[in-house]
mmCIF file of the N, C-alpha and C atoms, coordinates in Angstrom:
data_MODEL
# 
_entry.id   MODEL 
# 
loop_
_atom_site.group_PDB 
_atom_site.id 
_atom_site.type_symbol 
_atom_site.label_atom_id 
_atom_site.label_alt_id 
_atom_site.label_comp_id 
_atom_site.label_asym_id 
_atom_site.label_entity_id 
_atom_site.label_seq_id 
_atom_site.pdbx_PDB_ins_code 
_atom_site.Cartn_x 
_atom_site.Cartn_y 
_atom_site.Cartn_z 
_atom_site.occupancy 
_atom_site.B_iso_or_equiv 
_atom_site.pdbx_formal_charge 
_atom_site.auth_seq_id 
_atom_site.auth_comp_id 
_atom_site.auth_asym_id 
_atom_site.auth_atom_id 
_atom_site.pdbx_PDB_model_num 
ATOM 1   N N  . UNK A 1 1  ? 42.075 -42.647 37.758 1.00 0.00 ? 1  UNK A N  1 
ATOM 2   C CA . UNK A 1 1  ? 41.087 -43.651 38.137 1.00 0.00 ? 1  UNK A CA 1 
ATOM 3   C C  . UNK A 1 1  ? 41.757 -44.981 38.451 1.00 0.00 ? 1  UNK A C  1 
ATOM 4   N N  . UNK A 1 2  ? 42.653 -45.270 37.473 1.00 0.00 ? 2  UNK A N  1 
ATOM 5   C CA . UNK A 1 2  ? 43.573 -46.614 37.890 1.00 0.00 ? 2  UNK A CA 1 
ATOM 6   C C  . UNK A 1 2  ? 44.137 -46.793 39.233 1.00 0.00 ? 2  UNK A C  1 
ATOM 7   N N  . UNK A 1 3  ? 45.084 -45.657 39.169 1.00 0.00 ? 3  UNK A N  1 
ATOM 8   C CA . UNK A 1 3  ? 45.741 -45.654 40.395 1.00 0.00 ? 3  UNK A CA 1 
ATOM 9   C C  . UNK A 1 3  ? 44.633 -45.679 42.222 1.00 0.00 ? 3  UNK A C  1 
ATOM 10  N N  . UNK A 1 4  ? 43.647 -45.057 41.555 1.00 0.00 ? 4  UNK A N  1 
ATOM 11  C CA . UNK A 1 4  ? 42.646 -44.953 42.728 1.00 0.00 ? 4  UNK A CA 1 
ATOM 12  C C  . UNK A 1 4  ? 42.067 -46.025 43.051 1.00 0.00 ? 4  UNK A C  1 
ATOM 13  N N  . UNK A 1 5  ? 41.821 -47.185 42.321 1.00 0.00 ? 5  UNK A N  1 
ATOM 14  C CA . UNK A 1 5  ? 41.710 -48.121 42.096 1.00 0.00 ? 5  UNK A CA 1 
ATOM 15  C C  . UNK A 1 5  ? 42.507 -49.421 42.810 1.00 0.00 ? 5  UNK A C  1 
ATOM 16  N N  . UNK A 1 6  ? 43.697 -49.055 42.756 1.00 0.00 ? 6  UNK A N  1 
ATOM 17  C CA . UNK A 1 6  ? 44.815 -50.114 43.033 1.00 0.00 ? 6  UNK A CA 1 
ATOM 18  C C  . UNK A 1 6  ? 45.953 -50.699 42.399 1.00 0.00 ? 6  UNK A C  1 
ATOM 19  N N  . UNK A 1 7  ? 45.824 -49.711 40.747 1.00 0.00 ? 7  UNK A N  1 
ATOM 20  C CA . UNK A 1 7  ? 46.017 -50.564 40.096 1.00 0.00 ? 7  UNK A CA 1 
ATOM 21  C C  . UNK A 1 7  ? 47.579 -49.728 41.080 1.00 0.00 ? 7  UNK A C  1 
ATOM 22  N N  . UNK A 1 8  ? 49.121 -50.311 40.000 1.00 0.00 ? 8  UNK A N  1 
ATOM 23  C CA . UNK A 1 8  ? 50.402 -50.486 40.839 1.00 0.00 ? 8  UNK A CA 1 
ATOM 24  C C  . UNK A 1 8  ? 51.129 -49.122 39.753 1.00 0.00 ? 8  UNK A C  1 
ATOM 25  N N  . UNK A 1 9  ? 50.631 -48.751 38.266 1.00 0.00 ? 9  UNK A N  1 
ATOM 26  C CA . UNK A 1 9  ? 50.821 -47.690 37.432 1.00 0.00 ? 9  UNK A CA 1 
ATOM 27  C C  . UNK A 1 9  ? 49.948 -47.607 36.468 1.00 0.00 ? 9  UNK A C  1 
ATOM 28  N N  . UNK A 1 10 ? 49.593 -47.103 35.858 1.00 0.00 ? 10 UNK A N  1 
ATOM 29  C CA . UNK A 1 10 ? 48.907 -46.676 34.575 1.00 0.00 ? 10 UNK A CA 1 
ATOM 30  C C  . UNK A 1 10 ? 49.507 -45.295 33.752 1.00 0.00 ? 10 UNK A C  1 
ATOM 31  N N  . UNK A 1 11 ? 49.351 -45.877 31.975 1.00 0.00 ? 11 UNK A N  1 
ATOM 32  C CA . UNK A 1 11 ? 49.604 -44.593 31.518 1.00 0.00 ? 11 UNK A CA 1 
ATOM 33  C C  . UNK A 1 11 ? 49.147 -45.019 29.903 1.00 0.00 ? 11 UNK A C  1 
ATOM 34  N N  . UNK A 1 12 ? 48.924 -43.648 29.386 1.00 0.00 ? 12 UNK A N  1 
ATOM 35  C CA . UNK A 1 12 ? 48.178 -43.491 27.874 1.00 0.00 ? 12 UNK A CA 1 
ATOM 36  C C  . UNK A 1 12 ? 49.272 -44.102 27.124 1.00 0.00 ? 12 UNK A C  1 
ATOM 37  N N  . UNK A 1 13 ? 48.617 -45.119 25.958 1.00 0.00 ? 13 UNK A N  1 
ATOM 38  C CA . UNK A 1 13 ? 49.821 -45.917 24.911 1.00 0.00 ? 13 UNK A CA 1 
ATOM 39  C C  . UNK A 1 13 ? 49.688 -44.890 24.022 1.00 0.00 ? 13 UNK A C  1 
ATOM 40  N N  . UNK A 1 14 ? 51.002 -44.866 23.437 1.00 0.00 ? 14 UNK A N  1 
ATOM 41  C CA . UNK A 1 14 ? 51.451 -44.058 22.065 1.00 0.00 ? 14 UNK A CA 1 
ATOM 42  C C  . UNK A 1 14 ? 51.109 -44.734 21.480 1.00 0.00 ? 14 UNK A C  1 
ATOM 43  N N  . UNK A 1 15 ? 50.514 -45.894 21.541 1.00 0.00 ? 15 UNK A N  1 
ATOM 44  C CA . UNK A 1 15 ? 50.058 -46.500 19.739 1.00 0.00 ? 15 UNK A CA 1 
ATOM 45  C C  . UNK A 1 15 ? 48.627 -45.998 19.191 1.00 0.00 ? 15 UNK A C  1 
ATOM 46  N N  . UNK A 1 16 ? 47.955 -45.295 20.013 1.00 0.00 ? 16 UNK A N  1 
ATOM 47  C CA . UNK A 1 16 ? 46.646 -45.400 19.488 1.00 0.00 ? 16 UNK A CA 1 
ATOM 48  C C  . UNK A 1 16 ? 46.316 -44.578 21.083 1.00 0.00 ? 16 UNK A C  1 
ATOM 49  N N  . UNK A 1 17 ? 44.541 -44.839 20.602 1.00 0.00 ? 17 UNK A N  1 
ATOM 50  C CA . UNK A 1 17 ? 44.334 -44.045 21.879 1.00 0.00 ? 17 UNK A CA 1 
ATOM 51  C C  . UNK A 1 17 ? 43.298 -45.560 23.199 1.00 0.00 ? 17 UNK A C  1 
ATOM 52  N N  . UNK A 1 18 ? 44.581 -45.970 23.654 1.00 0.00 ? 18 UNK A N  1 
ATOM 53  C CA . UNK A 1 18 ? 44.623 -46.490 24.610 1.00 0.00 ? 18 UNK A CA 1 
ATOM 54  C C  . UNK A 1 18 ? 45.161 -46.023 26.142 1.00 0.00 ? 18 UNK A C  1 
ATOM 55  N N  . UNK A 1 19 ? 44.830 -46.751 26.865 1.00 0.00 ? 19 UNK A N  1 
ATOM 56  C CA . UNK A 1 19 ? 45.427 -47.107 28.206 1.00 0.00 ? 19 UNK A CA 1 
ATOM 57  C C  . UNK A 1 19 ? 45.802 -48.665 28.944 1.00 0.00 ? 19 UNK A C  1 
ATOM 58  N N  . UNK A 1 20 ? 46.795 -48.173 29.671 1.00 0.00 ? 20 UNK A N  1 
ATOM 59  C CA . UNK A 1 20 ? 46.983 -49.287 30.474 1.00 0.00 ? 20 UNK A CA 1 
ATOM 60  C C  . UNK A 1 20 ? 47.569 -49.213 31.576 1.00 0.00 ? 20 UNK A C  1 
ATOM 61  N N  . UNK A 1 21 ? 47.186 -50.218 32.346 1.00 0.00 ? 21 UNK A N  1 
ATOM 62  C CA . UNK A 1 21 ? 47.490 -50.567 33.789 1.00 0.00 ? 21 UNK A CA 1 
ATOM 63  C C  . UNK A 1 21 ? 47.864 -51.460 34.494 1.00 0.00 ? 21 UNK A C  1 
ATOM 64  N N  . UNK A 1 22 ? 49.115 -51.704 34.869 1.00 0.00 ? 22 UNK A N  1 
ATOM 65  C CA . UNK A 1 22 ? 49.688 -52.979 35.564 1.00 0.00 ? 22 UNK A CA 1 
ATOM 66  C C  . UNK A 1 22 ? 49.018 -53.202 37.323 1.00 0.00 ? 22 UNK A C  1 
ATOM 67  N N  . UNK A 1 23 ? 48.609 -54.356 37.447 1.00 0.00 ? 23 UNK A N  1 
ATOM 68  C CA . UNK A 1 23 ? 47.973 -54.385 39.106 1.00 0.00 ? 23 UNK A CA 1 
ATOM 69  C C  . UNK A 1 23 ? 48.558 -55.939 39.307 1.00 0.00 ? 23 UNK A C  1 
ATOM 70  N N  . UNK A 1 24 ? 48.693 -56.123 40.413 1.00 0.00 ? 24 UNK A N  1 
ATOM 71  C CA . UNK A 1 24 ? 48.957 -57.195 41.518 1.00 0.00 ? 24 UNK A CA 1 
ATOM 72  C C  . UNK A 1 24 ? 48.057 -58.163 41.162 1.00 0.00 ? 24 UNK A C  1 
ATOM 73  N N  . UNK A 1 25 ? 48.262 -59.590 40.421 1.00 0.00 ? 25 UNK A N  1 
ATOM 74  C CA . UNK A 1 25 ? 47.077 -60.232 40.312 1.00 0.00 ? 25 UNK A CA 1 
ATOM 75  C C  . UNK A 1 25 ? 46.768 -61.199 41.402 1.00 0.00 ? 25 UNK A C  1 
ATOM 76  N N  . UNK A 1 26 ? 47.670 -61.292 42.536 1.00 0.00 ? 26 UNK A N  1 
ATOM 77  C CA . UNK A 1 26 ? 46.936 -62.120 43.693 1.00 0.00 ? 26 UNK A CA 1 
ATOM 78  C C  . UNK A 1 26 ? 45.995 -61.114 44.124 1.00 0.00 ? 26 UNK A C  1 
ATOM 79  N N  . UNK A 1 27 ? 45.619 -60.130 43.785 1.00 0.00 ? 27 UNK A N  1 
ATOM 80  C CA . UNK A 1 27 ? 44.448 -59.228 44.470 1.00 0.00 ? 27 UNK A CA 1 
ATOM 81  C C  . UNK A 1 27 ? 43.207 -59.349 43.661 1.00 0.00 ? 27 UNK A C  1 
ATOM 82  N N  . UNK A 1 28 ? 42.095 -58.192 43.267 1.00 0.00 ? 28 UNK A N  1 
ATOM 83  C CA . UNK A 1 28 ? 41.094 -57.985 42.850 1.00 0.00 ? 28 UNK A CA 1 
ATOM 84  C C  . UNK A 1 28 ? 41.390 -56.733 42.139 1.00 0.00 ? 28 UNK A C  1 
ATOM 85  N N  . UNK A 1 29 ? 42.144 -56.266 42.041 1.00 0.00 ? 29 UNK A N  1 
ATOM 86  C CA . UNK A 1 29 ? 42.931 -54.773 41.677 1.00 0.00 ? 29 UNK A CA 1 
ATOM 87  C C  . UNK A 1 29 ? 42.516 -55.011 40.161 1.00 0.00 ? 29 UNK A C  1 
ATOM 88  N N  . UNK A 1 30 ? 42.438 -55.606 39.582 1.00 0.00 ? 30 UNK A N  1 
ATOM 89  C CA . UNK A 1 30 ? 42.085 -55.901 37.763 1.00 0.00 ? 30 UNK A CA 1 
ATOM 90  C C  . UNK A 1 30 ? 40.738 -55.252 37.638 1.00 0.00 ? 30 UNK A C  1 
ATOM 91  N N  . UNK A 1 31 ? 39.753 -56.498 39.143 1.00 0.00 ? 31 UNK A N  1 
ATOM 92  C CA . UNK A 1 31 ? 38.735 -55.839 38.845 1.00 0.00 ? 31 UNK A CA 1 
ATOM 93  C C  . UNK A 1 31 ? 38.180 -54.456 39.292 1.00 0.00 ? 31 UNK A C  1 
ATOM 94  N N  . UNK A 1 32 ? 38.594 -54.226 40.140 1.00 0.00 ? 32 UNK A N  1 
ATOM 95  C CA . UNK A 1 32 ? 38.056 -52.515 40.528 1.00 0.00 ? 32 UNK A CA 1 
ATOM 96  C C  . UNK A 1 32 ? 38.858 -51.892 39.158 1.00 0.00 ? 32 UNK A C  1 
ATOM 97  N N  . UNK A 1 33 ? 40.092 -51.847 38.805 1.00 0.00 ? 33 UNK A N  1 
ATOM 98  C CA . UNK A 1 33 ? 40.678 -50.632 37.808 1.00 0.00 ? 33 UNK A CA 1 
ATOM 99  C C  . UNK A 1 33 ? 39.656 -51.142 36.777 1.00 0.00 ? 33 UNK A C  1 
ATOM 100 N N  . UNK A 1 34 ? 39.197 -52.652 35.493 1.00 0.00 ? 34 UNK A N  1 
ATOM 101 C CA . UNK A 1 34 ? 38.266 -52.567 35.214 1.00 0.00 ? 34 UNK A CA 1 
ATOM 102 C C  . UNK A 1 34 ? 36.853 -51.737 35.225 1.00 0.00 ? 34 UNK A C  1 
ATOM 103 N N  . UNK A 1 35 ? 36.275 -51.695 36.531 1.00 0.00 ? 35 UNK A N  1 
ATOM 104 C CA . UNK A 1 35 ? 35.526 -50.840 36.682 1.00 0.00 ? 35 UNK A CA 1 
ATOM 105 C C  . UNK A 1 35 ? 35.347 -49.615 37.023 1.00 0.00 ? 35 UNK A C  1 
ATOM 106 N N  . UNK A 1 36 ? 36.636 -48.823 37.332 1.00 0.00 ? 36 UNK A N  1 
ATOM 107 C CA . UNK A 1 36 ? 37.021 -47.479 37.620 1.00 0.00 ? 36 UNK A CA 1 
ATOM 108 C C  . UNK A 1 36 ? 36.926 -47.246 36.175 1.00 0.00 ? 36 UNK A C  1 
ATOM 109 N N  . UNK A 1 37 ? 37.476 -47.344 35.106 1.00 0.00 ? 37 UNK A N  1 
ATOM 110 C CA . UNK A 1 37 ? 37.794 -47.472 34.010 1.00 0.00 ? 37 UNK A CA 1 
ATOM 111 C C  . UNK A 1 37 ? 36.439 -46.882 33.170 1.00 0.00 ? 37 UNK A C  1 
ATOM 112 N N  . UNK A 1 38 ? 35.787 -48.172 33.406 1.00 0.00 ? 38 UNK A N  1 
ATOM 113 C CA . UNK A 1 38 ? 34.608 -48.050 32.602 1.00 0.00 ? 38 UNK A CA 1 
ATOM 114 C C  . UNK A 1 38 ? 33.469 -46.571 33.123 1.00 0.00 ? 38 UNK A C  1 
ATOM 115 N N  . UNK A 1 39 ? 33.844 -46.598 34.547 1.00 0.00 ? 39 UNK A N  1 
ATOM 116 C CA . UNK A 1 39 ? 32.915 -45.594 35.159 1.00 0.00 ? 39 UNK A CA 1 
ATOM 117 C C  . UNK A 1 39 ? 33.608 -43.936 34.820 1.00 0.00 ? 39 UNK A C  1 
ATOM 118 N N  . UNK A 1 40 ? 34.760 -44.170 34.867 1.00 0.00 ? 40 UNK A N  1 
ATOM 119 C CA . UNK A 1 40 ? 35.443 -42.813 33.875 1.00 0.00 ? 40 UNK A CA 1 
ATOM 120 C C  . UNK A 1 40 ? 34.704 -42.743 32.727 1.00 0.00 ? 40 UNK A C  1 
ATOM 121 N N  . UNK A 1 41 ? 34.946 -43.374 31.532 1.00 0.00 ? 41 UNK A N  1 
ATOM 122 C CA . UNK A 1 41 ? 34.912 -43.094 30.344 1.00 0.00 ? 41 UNK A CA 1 
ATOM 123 C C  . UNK A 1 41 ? 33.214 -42.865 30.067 1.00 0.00 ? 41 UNK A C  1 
ATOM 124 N N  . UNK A 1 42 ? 32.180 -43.525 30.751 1.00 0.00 ? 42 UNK A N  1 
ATOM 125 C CA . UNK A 1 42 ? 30.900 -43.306 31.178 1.00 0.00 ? 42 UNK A CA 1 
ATOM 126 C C  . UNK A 1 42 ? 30.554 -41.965 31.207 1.00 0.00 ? 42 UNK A C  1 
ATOM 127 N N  . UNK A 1 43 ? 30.756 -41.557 32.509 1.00 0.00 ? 43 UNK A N  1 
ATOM 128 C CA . UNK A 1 43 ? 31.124 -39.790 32.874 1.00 0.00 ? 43 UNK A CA 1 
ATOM 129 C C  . UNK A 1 43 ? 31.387 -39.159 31.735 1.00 0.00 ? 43 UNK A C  1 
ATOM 130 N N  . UNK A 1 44 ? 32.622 -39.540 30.289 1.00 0.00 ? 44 UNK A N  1 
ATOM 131 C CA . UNK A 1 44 ? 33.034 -38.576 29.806 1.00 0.00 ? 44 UNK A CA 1 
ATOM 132 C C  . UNK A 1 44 ? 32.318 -38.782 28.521 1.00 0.00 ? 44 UNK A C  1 
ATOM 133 N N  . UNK A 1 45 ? 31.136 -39.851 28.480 1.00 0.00 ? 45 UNK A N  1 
ATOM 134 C CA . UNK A 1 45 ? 30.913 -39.848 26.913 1.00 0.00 ? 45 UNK A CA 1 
ATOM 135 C C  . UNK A 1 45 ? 31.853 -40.925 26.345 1.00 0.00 ? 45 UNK A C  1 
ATOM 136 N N  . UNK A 1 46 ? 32.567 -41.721 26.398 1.00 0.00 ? 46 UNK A N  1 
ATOM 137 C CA . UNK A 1 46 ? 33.349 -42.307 25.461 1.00 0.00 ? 46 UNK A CA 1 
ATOM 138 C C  . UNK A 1 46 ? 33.247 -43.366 25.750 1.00 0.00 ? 46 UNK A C  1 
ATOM 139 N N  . UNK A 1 47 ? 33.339 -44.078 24.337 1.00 0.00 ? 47 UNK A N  1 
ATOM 140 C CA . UNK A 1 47 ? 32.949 -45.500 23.992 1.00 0.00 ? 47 UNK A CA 1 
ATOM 141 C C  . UNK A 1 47 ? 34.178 -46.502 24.556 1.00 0.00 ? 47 UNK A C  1 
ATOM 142 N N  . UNK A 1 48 ? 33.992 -47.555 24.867 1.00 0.00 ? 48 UNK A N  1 
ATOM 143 C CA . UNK A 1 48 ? 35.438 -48.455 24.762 1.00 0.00 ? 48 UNK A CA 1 
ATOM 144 C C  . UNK A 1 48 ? 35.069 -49.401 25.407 1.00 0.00 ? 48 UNK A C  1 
ATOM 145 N N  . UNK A 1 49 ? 36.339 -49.855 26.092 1.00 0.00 ? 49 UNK A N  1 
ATOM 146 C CA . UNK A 1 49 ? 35.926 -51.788 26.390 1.00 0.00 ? 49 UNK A CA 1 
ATOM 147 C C  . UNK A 1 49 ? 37.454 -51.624 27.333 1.00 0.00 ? 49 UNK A C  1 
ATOM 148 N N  . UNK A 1 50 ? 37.171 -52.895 28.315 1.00 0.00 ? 50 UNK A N  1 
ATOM 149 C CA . UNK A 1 50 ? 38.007 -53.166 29.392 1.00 0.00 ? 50 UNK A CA 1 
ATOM 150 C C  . UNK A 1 50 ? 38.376 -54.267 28.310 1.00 0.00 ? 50 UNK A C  1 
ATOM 151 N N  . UNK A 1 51 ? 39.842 -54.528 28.506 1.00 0.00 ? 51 UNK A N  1 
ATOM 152 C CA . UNK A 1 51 ? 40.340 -56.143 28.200 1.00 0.00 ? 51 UNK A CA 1 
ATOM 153 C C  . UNK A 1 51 ? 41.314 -56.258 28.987 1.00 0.00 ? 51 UNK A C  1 
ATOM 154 N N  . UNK A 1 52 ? 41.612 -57.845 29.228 1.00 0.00 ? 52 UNK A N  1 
ATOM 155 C CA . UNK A 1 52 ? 42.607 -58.053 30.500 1.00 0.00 ? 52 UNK A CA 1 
ATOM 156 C C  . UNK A 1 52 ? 43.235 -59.414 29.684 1.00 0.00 ? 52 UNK A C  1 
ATOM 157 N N  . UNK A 1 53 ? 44.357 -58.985 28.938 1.00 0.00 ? 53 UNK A N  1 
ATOM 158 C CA . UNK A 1 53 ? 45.105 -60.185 28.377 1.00 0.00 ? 53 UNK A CA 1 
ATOM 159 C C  . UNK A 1 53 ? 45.652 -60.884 29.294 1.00 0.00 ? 53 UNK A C  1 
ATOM 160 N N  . UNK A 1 54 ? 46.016 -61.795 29.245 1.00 0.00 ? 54 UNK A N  1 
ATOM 161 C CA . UNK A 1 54 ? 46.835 -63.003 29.903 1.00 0.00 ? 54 UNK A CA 1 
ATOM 162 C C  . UNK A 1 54 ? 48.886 -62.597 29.434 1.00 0.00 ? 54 UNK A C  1 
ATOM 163 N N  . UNK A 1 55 ? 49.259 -62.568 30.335 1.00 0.00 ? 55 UNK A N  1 
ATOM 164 C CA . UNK A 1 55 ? 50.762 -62.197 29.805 1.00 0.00 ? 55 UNK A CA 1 
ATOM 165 C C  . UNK A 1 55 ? 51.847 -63.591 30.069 1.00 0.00 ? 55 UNK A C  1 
ATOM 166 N N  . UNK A 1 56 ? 52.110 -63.680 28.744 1.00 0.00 ? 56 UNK A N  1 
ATOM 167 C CA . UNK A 1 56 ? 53.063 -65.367 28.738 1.00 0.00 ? 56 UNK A CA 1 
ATOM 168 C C  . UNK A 1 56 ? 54.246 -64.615 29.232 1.00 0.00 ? 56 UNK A C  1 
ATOM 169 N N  . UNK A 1 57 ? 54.401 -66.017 30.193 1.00 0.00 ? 57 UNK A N  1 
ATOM 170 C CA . UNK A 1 57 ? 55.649 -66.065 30.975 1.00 0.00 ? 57 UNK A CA 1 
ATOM 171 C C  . UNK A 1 57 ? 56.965 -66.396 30.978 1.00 0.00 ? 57 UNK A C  1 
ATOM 172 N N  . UNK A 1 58 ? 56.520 -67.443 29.733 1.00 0.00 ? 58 UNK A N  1 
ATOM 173 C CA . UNK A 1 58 ? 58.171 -68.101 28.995 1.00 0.00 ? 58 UNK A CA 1 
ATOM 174 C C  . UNK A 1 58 ? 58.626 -67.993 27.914 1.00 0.00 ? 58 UNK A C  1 
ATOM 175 N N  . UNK A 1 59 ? 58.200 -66.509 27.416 1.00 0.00 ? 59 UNK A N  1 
ATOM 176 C CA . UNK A 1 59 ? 58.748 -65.908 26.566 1.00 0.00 ? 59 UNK A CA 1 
ATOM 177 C C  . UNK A 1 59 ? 59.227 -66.420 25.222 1.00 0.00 ? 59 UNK A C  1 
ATOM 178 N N  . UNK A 1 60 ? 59.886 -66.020 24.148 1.00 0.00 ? 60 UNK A N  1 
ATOM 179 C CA . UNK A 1 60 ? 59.789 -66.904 22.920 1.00 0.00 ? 60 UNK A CA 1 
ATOM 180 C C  . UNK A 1 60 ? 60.406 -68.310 22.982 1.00 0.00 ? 60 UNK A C  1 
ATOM 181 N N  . UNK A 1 61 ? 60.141 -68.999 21.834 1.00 0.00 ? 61 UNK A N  1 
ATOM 182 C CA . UNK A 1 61 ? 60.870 -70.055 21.591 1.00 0.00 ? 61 UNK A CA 1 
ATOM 183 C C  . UNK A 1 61 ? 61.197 -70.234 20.425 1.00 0.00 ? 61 UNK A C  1 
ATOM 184 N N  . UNK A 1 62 ? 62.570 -70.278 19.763 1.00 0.00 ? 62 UNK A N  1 
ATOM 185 C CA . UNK A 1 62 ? 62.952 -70.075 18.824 1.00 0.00 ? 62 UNK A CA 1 
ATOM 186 C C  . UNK A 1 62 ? 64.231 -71.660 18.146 1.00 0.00 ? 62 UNK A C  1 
ATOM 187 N N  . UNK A 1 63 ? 63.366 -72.069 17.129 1.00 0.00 ? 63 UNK A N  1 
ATOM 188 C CA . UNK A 1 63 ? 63.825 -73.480 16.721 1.00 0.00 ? 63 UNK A CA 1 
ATOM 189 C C  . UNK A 1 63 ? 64.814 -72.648 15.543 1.00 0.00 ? 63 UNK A C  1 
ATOM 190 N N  . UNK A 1 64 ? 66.050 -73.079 15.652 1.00 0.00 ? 64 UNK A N  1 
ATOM 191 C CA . UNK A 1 64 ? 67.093 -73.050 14.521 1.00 0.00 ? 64 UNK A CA 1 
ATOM 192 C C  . UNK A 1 64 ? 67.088 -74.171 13.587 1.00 0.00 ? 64 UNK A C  1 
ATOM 193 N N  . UNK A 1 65 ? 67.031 -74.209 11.974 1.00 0.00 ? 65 UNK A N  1 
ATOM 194 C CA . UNK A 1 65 ? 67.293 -75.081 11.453 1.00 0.00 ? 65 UNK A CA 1 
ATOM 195 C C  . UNK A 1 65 ? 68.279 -75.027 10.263 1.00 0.00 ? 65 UNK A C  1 
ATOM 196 N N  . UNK A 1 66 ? 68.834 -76.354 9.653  1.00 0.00 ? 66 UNK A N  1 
ATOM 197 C CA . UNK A 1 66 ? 70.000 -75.376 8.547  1.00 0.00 ? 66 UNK A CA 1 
ATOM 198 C C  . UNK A 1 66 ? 69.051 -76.113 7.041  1.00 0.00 ? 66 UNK A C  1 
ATOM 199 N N  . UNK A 1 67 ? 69.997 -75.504 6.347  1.00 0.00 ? 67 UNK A N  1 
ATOM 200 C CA . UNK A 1 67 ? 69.304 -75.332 5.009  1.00 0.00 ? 67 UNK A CA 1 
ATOM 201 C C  . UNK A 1 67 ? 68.837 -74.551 4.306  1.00 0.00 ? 67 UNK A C  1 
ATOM 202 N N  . UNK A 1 68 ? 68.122 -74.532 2.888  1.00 0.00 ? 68 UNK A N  1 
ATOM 203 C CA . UNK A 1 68 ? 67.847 -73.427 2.809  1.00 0.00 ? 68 UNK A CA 1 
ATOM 204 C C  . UNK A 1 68 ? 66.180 -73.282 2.633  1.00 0.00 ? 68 UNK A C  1 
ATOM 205 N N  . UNK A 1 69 ? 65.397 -72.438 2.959  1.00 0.00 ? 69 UNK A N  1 
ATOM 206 C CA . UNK A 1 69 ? 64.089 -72.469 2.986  1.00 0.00 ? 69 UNK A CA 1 
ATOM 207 C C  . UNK A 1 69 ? 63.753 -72.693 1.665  1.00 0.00 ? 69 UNK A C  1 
ATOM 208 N N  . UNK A 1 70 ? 62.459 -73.042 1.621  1.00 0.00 ? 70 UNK A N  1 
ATOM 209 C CA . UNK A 1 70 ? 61.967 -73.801 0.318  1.00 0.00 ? 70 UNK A CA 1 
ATOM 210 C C  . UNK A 1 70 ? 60.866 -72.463 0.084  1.00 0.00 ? 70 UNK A C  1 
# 
């Protein structure tokens, strides 16, 4: 359904019983796989929810200090 969609890959997470799907966000591709999504799991009986996190771009930031923690 993703891929039919637009999205760019999709595949089932080993953590649990999820999915996910990477898409092009200068497009609309979020929202059709969104709604491919939902219209699958519809069809099959199963409960769930679309979410579309925001993915940070500048990655950690990590302050060194000396001493010893209190």
């Amino acid at each position: 359904a993703a891929l039919g969609a637009g999205a760019l890959g999709a595949c089932l997470s080993g953590a649990g019983p999820s999915v996910i799907a990477f898409v092009d966000t200068r497009t609309d591709a979020a929202d059709r796989v969104g709604r491919a999504w939902a219209e699958a799991a519809s069809r099959f009986e199963f409960a769930g929810r679309v979410l579309r996190p925001a993915i940070r771009r500048e990655g950690i930031n990590l302050e060194v200090t000396t001493g010893r923690a209190r």
